[in-house]
C-alpha positions as CSV (number, residue, x, y, z in Angstrom):
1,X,-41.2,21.4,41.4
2,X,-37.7,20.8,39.9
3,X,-37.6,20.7,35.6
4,X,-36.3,17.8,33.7
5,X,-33.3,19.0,31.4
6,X,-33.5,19.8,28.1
7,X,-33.8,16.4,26.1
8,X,-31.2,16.5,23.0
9,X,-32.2,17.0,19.4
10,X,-31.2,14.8,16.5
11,X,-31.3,14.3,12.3
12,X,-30.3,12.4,10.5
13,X,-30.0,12.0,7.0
14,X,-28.8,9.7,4.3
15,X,-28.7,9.0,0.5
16,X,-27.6,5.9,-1.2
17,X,-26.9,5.4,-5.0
18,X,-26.2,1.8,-6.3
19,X,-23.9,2.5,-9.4
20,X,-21.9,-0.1,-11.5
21,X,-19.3,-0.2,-9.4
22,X,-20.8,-0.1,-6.1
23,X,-22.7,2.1,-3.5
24,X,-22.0,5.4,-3.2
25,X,-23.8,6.7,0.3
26,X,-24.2,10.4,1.7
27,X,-24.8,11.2,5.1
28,X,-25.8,14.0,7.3
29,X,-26.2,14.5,11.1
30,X,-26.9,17.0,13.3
31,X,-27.8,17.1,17.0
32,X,-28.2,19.7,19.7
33,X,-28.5,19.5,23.2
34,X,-30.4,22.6,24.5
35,X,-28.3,22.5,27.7
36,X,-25.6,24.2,27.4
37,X,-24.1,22.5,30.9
38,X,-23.4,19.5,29.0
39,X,-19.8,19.1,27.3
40,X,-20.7,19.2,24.0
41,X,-24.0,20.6,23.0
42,X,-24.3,20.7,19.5
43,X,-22.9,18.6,16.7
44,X,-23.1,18.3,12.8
45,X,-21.6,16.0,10.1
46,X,-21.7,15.8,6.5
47,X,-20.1,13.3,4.4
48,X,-19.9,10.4,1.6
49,X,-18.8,6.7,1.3
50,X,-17.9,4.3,-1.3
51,X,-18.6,0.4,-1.2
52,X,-17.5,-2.1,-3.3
53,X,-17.5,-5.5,-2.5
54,X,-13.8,-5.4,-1.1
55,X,-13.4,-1.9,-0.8
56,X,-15.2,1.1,1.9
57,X,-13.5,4.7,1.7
58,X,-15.1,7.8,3.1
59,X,-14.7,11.5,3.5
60,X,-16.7,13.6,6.2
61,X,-16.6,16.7,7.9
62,X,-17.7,17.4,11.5
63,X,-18.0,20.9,13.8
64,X,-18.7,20.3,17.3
65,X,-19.3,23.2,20.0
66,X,-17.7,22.3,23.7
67,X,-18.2,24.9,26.7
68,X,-14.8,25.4,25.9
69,X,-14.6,26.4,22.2
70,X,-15.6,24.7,18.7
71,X,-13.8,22.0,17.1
72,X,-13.8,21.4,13.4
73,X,-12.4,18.3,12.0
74,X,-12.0,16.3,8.7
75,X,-12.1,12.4,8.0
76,X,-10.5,10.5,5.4
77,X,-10.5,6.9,5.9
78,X,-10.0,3.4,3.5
79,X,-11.3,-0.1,4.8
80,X,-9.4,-2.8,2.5
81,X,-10.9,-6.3,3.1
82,X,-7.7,-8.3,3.0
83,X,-9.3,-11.8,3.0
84,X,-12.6,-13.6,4.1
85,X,-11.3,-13.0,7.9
86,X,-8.8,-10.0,7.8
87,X,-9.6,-6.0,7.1
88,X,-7.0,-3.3,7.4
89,X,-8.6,0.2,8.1
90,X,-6.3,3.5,7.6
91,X,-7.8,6.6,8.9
92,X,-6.4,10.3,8.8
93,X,-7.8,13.2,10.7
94,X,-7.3,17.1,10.6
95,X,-8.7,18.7,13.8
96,X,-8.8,22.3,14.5
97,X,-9.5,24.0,17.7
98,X,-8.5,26.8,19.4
99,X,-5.7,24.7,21.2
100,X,-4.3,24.5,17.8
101,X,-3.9,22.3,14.5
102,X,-3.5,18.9,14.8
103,X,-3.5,15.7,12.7
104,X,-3.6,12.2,13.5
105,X,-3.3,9.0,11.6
106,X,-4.9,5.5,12.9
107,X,-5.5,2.0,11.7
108,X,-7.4,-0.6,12.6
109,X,-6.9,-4.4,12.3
110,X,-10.4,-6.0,12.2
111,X,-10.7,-10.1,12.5
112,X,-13.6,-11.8,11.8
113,X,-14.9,-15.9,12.8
């Protein structure tokens, strides 16, 4: 009689605050898969956000471990709401690995009807 694999693990957590300003929102998340076969087996975040009726920016921290090593990474992004149709969504990254350092900056364009 053949097992079933391991089925995958998950929490998740989260914290909101409605100040004067706006929201300010923690969040946590961790999830293991017991097999190690798979690619990644076993991931965690932690970080905060800020929202305002025009404004979102966040900061979070991740560690993810691969068959092949673990990765660390940290994210810093800003969502500007431009108009009732147009956001503009800046992100940086700082990923480290043990092919290296890396960074990489992104935006998005979102349009909304």
């Amino acid at each position: 009689m053949a097992s079933s694999p391991p089925s995958p693990q998950a929490t998740h957590s989260q914290l909101s605050v409605l100040g004067a300003y706006g929201l300010l929102r923690r969040v946590e998340e961790y999830s293991e898969n017991t097999c190690h076969q798979s690619a990644c087996y076993r991931y965690a975040e932690v970080g905060c956000a800020y929202c305002d009726s025009l404004n979102q920016c966040g900061l979070s921290a991740q560690c993810a471990r691969f068959r092949q090593g673990t990765e660390h990474s940290v994210e810093l992004t800003y969502r500007r709401q431009l108009n009732r149709h147009i956001a503009l969504q800046p992100s940086f990254q700082y990923i480290n690995n043990t092919e290296g350092n890396f960074t990489a900056l992104c935006a998005r364009l979102y349009y909304s009807f």
